[in-house]
C-alpha positions in Angstrom: -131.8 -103.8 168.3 -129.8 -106.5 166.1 -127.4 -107.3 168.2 -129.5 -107.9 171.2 -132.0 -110.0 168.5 -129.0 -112.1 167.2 -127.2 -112.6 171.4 -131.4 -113.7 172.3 -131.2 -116.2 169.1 -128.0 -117.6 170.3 -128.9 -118.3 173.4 -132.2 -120.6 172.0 -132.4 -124.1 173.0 -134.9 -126.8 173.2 -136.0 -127.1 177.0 -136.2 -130.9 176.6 -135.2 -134.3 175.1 -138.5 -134.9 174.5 -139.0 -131.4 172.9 -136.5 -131.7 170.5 -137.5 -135.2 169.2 -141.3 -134.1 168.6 -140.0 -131.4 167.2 -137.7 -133.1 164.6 -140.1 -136.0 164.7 -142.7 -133.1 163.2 -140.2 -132.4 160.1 -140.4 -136.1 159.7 -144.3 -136.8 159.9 -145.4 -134.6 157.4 -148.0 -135.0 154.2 -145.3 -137.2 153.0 -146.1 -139.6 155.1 -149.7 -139.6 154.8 -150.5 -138.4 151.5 -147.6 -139.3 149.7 -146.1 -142.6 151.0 -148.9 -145.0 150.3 -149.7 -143.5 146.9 -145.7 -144.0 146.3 -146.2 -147.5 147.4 -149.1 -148.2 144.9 -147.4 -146.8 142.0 -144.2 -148.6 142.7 -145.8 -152.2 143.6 -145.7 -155.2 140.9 -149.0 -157.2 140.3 -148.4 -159.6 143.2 -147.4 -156.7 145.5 -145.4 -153.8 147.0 -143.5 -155.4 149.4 -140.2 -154.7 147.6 -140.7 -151.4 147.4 -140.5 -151.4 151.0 -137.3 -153.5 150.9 -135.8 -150.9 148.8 -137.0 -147.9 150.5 -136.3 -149.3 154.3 -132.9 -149.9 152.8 -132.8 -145.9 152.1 -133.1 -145.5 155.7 -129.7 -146.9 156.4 -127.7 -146.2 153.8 -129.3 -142.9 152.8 -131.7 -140.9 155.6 -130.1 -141.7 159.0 -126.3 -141.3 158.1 -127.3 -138.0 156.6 -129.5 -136.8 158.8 -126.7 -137.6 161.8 -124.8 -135.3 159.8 -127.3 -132.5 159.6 -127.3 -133.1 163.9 -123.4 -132.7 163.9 -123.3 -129.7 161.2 -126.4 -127.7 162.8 -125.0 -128.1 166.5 -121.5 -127.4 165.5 -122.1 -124.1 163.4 -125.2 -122.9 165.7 -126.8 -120.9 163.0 -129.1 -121.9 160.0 -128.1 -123.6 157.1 -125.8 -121.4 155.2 -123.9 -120.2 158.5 -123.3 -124.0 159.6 -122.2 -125.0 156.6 -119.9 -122.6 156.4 -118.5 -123.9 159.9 -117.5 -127.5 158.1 -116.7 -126.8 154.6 -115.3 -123.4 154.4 -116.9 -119.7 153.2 -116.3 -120.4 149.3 -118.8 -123.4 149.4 -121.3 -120.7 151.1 -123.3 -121.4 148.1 -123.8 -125.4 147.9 -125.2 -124.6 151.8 -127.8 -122.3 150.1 -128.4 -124.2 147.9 -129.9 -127.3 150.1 -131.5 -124.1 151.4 -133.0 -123.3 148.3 -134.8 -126.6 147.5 -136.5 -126.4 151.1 -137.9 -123.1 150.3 -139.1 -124.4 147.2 -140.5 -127.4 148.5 -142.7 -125.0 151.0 -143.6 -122.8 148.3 -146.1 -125.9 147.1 -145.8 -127.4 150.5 -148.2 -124.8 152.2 -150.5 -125.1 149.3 -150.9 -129.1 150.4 -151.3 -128.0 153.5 -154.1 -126.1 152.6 -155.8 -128.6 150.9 -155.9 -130.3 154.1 -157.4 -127.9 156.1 -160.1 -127.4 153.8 -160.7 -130.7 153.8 -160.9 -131.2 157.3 -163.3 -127.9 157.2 -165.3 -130.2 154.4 -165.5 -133.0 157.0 -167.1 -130.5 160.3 -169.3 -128.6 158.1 -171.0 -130.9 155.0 -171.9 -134.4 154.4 -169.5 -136.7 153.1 -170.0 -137.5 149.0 -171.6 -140.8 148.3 -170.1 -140.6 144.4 -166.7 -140.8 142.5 -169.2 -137.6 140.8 -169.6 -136.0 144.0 -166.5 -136.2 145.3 -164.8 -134.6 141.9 -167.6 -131.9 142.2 -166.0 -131.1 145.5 -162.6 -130.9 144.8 -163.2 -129.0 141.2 -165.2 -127.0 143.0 -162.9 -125.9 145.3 -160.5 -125.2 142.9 -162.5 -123.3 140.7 -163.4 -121.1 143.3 -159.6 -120.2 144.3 -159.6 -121.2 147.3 -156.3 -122.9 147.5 -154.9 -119.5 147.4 -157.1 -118.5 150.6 -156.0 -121.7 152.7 -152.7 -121.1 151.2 -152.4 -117.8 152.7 -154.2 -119.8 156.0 -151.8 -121.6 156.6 -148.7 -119.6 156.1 -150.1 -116.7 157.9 -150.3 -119.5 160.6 -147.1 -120.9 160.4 -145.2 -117.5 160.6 -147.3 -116.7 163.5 -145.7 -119.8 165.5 -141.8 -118.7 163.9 -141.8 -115.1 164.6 -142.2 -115.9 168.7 -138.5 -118.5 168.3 -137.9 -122.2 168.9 -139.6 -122.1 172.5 -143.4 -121.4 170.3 -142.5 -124.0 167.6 -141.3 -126.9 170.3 -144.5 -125.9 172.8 -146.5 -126.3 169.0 -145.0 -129.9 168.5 -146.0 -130.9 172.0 -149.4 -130.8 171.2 -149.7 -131.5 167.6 -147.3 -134.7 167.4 -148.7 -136.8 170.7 -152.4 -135.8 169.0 -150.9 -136.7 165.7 -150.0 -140.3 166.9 -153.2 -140.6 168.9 -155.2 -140.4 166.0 -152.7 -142.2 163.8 -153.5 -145.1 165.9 -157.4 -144.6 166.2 -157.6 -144.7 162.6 -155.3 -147.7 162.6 -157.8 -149.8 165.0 -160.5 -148.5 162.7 -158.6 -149.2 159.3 -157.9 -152.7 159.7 -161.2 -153.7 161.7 -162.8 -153.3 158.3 -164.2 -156.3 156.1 -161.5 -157.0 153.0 -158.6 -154.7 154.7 -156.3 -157.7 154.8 -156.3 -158.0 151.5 -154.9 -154.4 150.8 -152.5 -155.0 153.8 -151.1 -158.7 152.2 -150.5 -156.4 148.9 -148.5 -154.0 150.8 -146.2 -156.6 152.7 -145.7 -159.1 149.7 -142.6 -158.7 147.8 -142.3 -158.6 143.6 -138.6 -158.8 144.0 -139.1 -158.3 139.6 -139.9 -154.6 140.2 -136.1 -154.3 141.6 -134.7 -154.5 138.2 -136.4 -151.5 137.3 -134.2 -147.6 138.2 -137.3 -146.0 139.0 -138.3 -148.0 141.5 -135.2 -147.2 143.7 -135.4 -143.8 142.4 -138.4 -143.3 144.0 -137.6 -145.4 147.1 -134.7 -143.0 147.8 -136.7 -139.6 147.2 -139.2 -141.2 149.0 -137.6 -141.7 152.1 -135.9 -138.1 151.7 -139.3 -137.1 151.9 -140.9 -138.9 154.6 -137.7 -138.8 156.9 -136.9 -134.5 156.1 -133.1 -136.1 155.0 -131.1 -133.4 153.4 -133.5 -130.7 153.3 -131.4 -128.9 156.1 -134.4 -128.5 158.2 -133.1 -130.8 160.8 -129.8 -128.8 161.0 -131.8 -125.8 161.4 -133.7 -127.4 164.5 -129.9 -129.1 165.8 -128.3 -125.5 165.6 -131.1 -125.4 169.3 -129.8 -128.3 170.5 -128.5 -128.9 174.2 -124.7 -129.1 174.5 -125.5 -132.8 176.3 -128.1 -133.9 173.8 -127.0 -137.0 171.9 -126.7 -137.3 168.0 -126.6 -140.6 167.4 -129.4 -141.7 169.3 -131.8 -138.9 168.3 -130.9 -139.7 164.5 -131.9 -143.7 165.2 -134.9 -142.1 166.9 -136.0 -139.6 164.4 -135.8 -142.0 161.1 -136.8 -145.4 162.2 -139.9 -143.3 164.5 -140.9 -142.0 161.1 -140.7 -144.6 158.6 -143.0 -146.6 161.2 -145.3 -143.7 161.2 -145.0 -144.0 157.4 -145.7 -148.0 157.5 -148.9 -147.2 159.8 -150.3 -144.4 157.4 -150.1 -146.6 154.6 -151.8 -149.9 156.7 -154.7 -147.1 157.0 -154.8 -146.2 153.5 -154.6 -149.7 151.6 -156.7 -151.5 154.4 -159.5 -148.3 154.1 -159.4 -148.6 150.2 -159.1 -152.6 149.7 -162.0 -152.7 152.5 -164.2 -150.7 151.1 -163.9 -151.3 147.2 -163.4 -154.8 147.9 -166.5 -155.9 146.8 -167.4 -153.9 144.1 -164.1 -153.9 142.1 -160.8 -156.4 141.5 -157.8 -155.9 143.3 -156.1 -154.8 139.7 -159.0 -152.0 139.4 -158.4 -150.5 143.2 -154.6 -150.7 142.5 -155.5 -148.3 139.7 -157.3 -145.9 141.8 -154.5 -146.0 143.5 -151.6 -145.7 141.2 -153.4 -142.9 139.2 -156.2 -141.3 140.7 -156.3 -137.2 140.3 -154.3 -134.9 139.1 -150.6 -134.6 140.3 -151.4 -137.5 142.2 -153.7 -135.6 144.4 -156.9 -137.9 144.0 -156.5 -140.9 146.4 -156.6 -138.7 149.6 -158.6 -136.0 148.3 -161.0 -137.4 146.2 -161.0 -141.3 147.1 -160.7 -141.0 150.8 -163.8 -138.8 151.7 -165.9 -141.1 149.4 -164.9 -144.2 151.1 -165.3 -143.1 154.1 -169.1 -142.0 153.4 -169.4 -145.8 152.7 -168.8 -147.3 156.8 -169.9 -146.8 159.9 -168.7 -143.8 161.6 -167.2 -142.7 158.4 -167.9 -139.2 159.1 -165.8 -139.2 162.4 -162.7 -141.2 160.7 -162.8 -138.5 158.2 -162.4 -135.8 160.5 -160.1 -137.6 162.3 -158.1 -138.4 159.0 -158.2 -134.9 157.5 -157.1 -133.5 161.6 -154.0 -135.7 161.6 -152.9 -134.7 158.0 -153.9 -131.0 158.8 -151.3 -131.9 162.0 -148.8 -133.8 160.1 -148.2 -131.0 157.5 -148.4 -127.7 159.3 -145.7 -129.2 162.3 -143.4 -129.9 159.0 -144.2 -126.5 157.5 -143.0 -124.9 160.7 -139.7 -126.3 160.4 -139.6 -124.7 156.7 -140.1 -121.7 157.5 -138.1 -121.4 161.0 -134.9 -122.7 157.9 -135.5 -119.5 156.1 -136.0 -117.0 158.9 -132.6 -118.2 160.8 -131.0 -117.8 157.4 -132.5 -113.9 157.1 -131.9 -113.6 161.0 -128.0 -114.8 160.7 -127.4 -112.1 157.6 -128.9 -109.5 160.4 -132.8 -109.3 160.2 -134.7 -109.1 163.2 -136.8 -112.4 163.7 -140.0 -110.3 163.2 -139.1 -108.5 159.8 -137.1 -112.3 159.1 -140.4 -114.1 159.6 -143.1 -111.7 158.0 -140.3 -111.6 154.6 -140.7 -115.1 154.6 -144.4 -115.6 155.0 -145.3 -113.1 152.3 -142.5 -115.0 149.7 -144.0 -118.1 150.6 -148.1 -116.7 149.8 -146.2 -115.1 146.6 -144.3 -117.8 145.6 -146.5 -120.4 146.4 -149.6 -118.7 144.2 -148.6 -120.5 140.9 -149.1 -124.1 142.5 -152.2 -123.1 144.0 -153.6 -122.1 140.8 -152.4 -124.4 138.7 -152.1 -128.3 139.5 -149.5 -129.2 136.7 -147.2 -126.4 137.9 -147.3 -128.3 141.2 -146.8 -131.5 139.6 -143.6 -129.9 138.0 -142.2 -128.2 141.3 -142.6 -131.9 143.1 -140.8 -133.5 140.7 -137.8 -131.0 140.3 -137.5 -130.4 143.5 -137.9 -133.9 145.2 -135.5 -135.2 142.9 -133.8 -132.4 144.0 -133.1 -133.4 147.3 -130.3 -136.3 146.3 -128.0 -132.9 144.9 -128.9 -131.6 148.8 -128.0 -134.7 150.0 -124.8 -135.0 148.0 -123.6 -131.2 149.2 -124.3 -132.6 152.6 -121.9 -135.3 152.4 -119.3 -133.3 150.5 -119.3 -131.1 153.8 -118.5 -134.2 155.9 -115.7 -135.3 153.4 -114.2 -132.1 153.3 -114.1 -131.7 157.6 -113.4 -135.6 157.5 -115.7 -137.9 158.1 -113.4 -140.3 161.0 -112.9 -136.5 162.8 -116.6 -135.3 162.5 -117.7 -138.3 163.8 -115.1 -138.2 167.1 -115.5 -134.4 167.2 -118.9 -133.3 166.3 -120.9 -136.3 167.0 -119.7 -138.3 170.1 -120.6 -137.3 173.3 -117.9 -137.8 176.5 -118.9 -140.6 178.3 -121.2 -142.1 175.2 -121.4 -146.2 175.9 -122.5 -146.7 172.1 -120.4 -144.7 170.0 -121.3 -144.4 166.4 -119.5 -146.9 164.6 -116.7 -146.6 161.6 -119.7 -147.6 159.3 -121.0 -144.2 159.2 -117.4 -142.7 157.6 -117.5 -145.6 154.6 -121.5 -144.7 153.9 -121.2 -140.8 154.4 -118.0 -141.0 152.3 -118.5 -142.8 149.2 -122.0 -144.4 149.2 -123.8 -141.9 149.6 -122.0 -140.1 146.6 -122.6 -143.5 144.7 -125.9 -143.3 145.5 -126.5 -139.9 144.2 -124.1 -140.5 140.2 -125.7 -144.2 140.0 -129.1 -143.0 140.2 -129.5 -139.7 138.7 -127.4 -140.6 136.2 -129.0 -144.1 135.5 -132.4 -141.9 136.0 -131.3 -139.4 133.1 -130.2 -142.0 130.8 -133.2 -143.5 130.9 -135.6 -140.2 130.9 -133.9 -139.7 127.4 -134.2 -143.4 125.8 -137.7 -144.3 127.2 -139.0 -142.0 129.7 -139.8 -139.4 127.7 -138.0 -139.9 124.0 -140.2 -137.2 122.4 -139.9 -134.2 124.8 -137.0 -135.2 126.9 -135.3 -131.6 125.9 -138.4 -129.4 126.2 -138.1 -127.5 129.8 -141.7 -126.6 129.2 -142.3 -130.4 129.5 -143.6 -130.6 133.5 -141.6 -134.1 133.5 -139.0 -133.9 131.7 -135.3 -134.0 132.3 -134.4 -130.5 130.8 -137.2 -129.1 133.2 -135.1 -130.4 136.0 -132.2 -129.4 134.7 -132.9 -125.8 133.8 -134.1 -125.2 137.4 -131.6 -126.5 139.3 -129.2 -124.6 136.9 -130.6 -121.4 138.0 -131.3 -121.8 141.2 -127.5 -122.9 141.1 -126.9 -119.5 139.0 -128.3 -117.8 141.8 -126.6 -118.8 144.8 -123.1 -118.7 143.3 -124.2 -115.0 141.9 -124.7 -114.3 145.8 -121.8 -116.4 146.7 -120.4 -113.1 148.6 -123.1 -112.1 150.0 -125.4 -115.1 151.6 -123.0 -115.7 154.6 -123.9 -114.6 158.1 -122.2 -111.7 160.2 -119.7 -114.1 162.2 -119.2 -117.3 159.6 
């Protein structure tokens, strides 16, 4: 029964082009994108604006998201299995464990993922069913409420039950999924757009997101957060995208999809936050100064939760047809983060499913670890806080493993054996070897380490060592040195059947 389950999983491919970008394109456009780019954006803008946050995070894309993520593509379709298996395929069995690692930080991202998810679809339930609150009271009432009650667990469980329902039928379910979510997801996207910026005032939260404070780029965080910012909205060294490339066509171009996936997203990104700032600056315009709605904005809620959750719903009891924007809003975000949760799981079933699970035991394992797993975020809101920062900052140590990989097969014979195609009139260029190479690797020892110096001398002076602290550096550390504890403990036996 195995074998002829692991011969069917080989055999998977996308159908189409198209199928395989929506697909990746829906581990791109994910609650990231809408829930936690903007917010991101506020907290990292200086008092004349964010615009060089923007600078700094579109420079990500190049020299972070795109050369990586052309590496997932050229791993993934080279090794044909999920991410421990491929990674095998480029740098060797004993480095079994830095592949499950990059594993590991996905599954802990959907662990609190789903629970986001969640929040959505309740939401969105909020927005059919009941009136839209007409107070900041109101509007705290219903999320407090909701929380009180438990039910994050319930559209927790909702949403993973869900998700594993679309993994457990294979890659043909999840791309026929992303057909219909991601052209719907755009759709509204752009609706809400028209309706966004047609409002009295939005301009003014639109100039603030454009206009540059080049000050801001003297400060670590800010390109801290630029970099795990696009990580997040583009799915960059999570290995999700080398999951989806191990389904890949043998004629389906790397380079071009890669260009495709990451700039398509970060524009998806740029329209999302047009929407937010242009909704929020329209409507508290006239009540409140720009340094008072940047507030809201930087701050509002717990773990950063309040602007779409709390904000959002109010505002948009305040306009015309507020009541269809909101279910509009709450569809697309319900969209945007169940199409990225897909990819999530589908990484850890064809890791289970490559050590010789069937797909359907593979899939309900995972979707009963991720309910379990994902309980303590839904109960508690700083535990959640605490898993999205260690593990988003946890991405740049994926991201460095990933590279590592390249450097070990090479980076000039990846690129001529892994990623050009026969025939291909716009070969990737040498450019890619000197980024993948070394600055990725300089982006990843600059960074954390500039990040970690600082975390100590004015971060957080007074609780810099506690790992109870949710934000401090030994809470980072202590987790990513057992989860590293963990996969080298299970160094021999985390690799497929035929590595």
């Amino acid at each position: 029964m195995q074998k002829i389950e692991g011969k069917s999983e080989d055999k998977q491919r996308f159908s189409t082009k198209w199928g395989l970008i929506l697909s990746v394109l829906g581990i791109a456009i994910g609650t990231g994108n809408i829930w936690r780019f903007p917010r991101i954006a506020a907290q990292n803008g200086g008092e004349a604006g964010a615009g060089a946050f923007l600078v700094a995070w579109i420079s990500f894309l190049f020299l972070w998201s795109i050369p990586l993520i052309i590496a997932e593509y050229g791993i993934g379709k080279k090794g044909r299995r999920g991410i421990v298996g491929s990674y095998i395929a480029i740098a060797g069995k004993n480095k079994a464990w830095m592949g499950a690692f990059i594993g590991l930080v996905a599954t802990a991202i959907m662990f609190y993922y789903s629970v986001v998810a969640g929040w959505c679809l309740y939401y969105l339930s909020q927005s059919l069913q009941s009136g839209l609150p007409n107070s900041y009271e109101q509007a705290m009432g219903v999320w407090n409420s909701f929380h009180a009650q438990g039910i994050p667990v319930f559209t927790h469980g909702i949403v993973m039950l869900l998700g594993s329902w679309v993994v457990i039928k294979g890659i043909s379910s999840i791309e026929k999924v992303n057909k219909i979510l991601i052209p719907l997801l755009f759709t509204i996207l752009l609706v809400s757009l028209v309706k966004a910026i047609s409002l009295p005032g939005s301009w003014e939260g639109i100039r603030y997101l454009f206009t540059p404070d080049w000050n801001t780029l003297t400060e670590p965080r800010i390109w801290l957060e630029a970099l795990t910012q696009n990580a997040w909205d583009t799915g960059a060294a999570w290995g999700l995208i080398l999951t989806y490339a191990a389904y890949m066509r043998t004629h389906d171009r790397i380079t071009v999809s890669a260009f495709q996936t990451g700039i398509g997203n970060n524009a998806i990104s740029l329209v999302a936050a047009i929407i937010i700032f242009s909704t929020v600056f329209g409507t508290l315009g006239n009540s409140m100064s720009n340094a008072e709605i940047l507030n809201i904005m930087q701050n509002s809620g717990p773990a950063g939760t309040g602007l779409t959750f709390i904000w959002m719903p109010q505002l948009f009891a305040t306009m015309s047809g507020g009541g269809i924007f909101s279910i509009l809003f709450f569809l697309g975000l319900s969209f945007a983060a169940f199409s990225s949760l897909l990819s999530m799981i589908e990484l850890v079933v064809k890791v289970a499913v490559d050590a010789g699970f069937t797909r359907k035991k593979a899939t309900i394992l995972t979707g009963t670890a991720g309910f379990v797993f994902g309980l303590p975020s839904a109960l508690n809101l700083t535990f959640f806080g605490n898993q999205d920062f260690v593990w988003g900052v946890g991405l740049m140590v994926s991201g460095a493993f990933i590279s590592y990989a390249v450097i070990q097969y090479g980076a000039t014979r990846f690129r001529e054996e892994l990623v050009h195609q026969p025939g291909e009139t716009k070969p990737l260029g040498k450019w890619w070897d000197i980024v993948i190479t070394y600055v990725v690797p300089i982006e990843v020892i600059t960074l954390l380490g500039w990040w970690m110096y600082l975390s100590v001398a004015e971060y957080a002076p007074d609780d810099w060592f506690n790992p109870l602290s949710p934000y401090s550096l030994a809470t980072i550390l202590v987790q990513w040195g057992i989860a590293l504890l963990l996969v080298r403990l299970a160094q021999n036996k985390i690799w497929p059947h035929k590595a």
